[in-house]
C-alpha positions in Angstrom: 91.7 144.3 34.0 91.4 141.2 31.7 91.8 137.4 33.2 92.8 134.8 31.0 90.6 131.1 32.5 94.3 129.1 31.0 96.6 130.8 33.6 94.4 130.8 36.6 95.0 127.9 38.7 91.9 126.9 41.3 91.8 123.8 44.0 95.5 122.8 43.4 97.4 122.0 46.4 100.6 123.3 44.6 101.3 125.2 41.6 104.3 126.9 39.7 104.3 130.5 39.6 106.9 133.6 39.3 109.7 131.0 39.3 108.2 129.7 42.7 106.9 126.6 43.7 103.9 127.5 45.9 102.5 125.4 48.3 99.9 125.4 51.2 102.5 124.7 53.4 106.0 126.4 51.6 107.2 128.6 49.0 110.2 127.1 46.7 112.3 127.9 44.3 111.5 126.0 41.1 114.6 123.8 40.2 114.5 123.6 37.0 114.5 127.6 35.8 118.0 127.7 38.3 119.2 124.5 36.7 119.5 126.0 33.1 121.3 128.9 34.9 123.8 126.8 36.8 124.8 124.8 34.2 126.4 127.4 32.6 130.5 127.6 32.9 131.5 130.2 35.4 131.0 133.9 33.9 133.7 135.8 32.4 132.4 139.2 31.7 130.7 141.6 33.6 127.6 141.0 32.0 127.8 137.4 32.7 128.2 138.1 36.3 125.3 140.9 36.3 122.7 137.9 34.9 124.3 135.9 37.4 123.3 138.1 40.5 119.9 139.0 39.1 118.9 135.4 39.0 120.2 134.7 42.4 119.0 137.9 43.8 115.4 137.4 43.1 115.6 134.3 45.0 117.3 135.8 48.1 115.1 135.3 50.4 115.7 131.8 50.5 119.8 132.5 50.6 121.0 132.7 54.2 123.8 135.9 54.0 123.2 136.1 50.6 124.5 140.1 50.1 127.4 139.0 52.3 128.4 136.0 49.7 128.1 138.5 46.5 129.9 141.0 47.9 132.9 140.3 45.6 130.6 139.5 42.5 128.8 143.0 43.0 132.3 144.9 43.2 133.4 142.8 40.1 130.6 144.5 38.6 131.9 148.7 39.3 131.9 150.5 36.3 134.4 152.3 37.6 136.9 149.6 37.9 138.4 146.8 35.1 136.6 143.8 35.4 138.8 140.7 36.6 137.3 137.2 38.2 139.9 136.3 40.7 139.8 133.4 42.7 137.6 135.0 45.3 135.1 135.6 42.8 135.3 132.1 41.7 134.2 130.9 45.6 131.9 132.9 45.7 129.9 132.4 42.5 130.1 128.4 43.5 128.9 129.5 46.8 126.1 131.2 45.7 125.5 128.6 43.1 125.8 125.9 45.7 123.1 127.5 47.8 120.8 128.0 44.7 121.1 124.3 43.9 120.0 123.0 47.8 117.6 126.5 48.8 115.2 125.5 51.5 111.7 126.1 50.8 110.4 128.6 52.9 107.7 128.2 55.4 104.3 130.2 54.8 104.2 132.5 57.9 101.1 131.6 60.3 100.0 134.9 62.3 98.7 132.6 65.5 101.9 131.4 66.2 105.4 133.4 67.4 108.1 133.9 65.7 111.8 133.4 66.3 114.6 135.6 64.8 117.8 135.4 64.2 120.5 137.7 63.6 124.3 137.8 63.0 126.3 141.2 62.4 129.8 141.0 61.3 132.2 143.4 59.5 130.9 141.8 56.3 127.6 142.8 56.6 124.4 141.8 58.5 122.1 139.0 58.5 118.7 138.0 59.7 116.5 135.2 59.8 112.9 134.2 60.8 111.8 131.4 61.7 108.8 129.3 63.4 108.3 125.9 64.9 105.3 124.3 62.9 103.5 121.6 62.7 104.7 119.4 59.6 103.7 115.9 59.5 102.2 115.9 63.2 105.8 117.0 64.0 106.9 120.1 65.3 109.4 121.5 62.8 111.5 124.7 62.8 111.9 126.3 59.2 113.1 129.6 57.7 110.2 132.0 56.7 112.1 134.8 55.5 116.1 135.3 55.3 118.0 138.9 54.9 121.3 140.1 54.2 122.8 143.1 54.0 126.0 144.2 53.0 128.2 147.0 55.2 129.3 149.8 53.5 133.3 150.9 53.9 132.0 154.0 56.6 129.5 151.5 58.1 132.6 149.0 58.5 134.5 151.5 61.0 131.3 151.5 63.6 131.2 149.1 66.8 129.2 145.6 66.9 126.5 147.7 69.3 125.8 150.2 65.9 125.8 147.4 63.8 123.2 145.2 65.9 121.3 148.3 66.0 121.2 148.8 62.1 120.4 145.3 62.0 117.6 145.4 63.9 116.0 148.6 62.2 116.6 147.4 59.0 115.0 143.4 59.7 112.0 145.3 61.5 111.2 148.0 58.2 112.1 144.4 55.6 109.8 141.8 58.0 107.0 144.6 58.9 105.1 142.3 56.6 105.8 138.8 58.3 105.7 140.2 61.3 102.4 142.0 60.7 102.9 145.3 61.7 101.9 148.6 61.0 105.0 150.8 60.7 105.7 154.2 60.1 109.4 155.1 59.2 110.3 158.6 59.9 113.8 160.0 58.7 
């Protein structure tokens, strides 16, 4: 393994990296790489749309119900099936656009203090954040740490809210294991 002196960055309080803003305190998305994205008119082929969704994708975690938002911009991408933006698709590549343009930087976890989570499960699909209460200025401040989204699948959409809540929670748990600092085994 070969490091280059130019790209390592040592006693800086924030630095730019992976398309990130990191910070001692937060992790944020950098604002100008999402920008040059944005400004683009709204996409018209299914190529377009796939560019789209892999730049907002990588930055999920800072997009509350992100998979729920795409859903339609996802389908729009089938092969199976002609591609067409409706109007729909039009929301919801604003929506997703408008949530890339005002993210909220992400807290840095700290192990010695709890947790909250949230969830919500709808027939849409199922979201979860975490969150903690830290101190930010010498006030205590609630912030997002981590946000996920799933998106129900058509069999998934005919179980009940209990099922759902269920899913939710094993999925968040296996996804967070890391924030939440556990040591998991999944079995099948």
């Amino acid at each position: 393994m070969k490091i280059s002196l130019n790209k390592c960055n040592f006693g800086f309080e924030k630095i730019k990296a992976v398309g990130h803003n990191v910070s001692v305190l937060s992790l944020g998305i950098d604002k100008n790489k999402v920008a040059a994205v944005l400004l683009k008119p709204i996409p018209q082929k299914k190529k377009e749309i796939m560019s789209f969704l892999g730049l907002s994708s990588y930055d999920r975690q800072h997009l509350k119900e992100f998979a729920i938002l795409a859903k339609s911009l996802y389908r729009a991408c089938d092969p199976q099936k002609v591609f067409e933006m409706t109007q729909e698709r039009i929301e919801a590549y604003e929506k997703v656009s408008k949530d890339l343009k005002k993210a909220p930087l992400l807290l840095m976890p700290d192990w010695n203090i709890r947790f909250k989570f949230y969830t919500d499960a709808c027939e849409d699909g199922l979201g979860a954040a975490l969150h903690q209460v830290q101190m930010i200025d010498d006030k205590p401040t609630e912030g997002p740490v981590c946000y996920i989204s799933i998106q129900i699948k058509p069999t998934e959409a005919r179980w009940s809210a209990y099922v759902w809540y269920w899913n939710l929670i094993y999925y968040t748990i296996i996804l967070m294991a890391v924030f939440l600092n556990l040591k998991l085994t999944v079995m099948p």
